[in-house]
C-alpha positions in Angstrom: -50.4 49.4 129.0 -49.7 46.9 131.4 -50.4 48.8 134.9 -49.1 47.7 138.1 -49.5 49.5 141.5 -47.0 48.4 144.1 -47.5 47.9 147.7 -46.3 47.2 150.8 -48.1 46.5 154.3 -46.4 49.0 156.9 -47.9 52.3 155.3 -45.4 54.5 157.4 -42.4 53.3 155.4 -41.5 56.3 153.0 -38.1 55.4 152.2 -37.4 52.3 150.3 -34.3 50.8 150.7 -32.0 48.0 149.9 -30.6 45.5 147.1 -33.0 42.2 148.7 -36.0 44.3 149.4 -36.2 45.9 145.6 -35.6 42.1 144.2 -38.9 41.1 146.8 -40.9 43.9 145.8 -40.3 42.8 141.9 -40.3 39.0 142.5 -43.6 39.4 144.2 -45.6 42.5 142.8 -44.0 42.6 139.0 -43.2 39.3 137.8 -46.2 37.4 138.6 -47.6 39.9 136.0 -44.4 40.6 133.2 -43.2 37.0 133.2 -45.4 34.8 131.2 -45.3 37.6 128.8 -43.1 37.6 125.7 -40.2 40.6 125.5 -42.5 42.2 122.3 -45.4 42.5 124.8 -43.4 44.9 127.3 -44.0 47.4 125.1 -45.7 50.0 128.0 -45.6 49.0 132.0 -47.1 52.0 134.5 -45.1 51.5 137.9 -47.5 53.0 140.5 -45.5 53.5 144.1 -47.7 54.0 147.0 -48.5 57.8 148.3 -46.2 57.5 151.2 -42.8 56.7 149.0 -41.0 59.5 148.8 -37.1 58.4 148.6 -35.7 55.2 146.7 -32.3 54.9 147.3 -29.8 53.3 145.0 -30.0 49.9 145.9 -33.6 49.6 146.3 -33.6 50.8 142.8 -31.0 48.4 141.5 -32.6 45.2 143.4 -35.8 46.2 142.2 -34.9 46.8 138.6 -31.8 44.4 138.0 -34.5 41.6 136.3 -36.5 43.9 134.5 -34.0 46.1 132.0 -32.7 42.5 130.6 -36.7 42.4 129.6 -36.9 45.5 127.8 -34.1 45.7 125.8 -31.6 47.5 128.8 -31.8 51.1 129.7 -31.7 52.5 126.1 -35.9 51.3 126.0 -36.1 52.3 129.7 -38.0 55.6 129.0 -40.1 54.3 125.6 -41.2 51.7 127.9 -41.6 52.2 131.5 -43.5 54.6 133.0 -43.0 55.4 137.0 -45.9 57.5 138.8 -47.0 57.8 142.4 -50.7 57.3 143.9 -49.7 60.4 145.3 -49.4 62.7 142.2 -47.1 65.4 143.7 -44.3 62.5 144.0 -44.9 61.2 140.8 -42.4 63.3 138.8 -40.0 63.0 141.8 -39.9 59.5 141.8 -39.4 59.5 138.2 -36.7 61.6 138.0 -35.3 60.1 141.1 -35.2 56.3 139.2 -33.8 57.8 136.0 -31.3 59.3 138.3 -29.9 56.1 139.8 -30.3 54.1 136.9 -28.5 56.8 134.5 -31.4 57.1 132.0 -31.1 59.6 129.5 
């Protein structure tokens, strides 16, 4: 499993927003680490989000995620595939549920 724990330097943001910012966050935290991999060795990526994030909202989510469905197959593989947890372990669930949400997993 390919683990990668997101950050971001102002610790008191605990909303994530926005189309651009969710495209940074990936372009600088995620592909460095997905890209030079082939499609067939996606097969399991953790998505740790810092303690303090306790809201994405729906563009955040669709920036961050817009480059990274095409390279797992699309949303049918989203759940076999992608795992989304918090370093804070009472969000984790909630920020799960909170991506499927937005993204329309089933």
């Amino acid at each position: 499993m390919i683990k990668i724990e997101l950050t971001w330097s102002d610790k008191t943001l605990e909303f994530w927003s926005g189309n651009n910012f969710g495209r940074h966050i990936y372009k600088e935290q995620v592909a460095p680490t997905i890209d030079p991999l082939r499609n067939d060795q996606l097969d399991h990526i953790e998505l740790i989000f810092p303690k303090q994030i306790i809201f994405l909202n729906f563009s955040f989510v669709q920036g961050f995620f817009s480059e990274l469905l095409p390279k797992i197959g699309g949303i049918s593989n989203f759940k076999k595939k992608i795992k989304i947890t918090s370093v804070n372990a009472e969000y984790s669930e909630r920020i799960e549920k909170m991506v499927w949400e937005k993204l329309r997993v089933r």
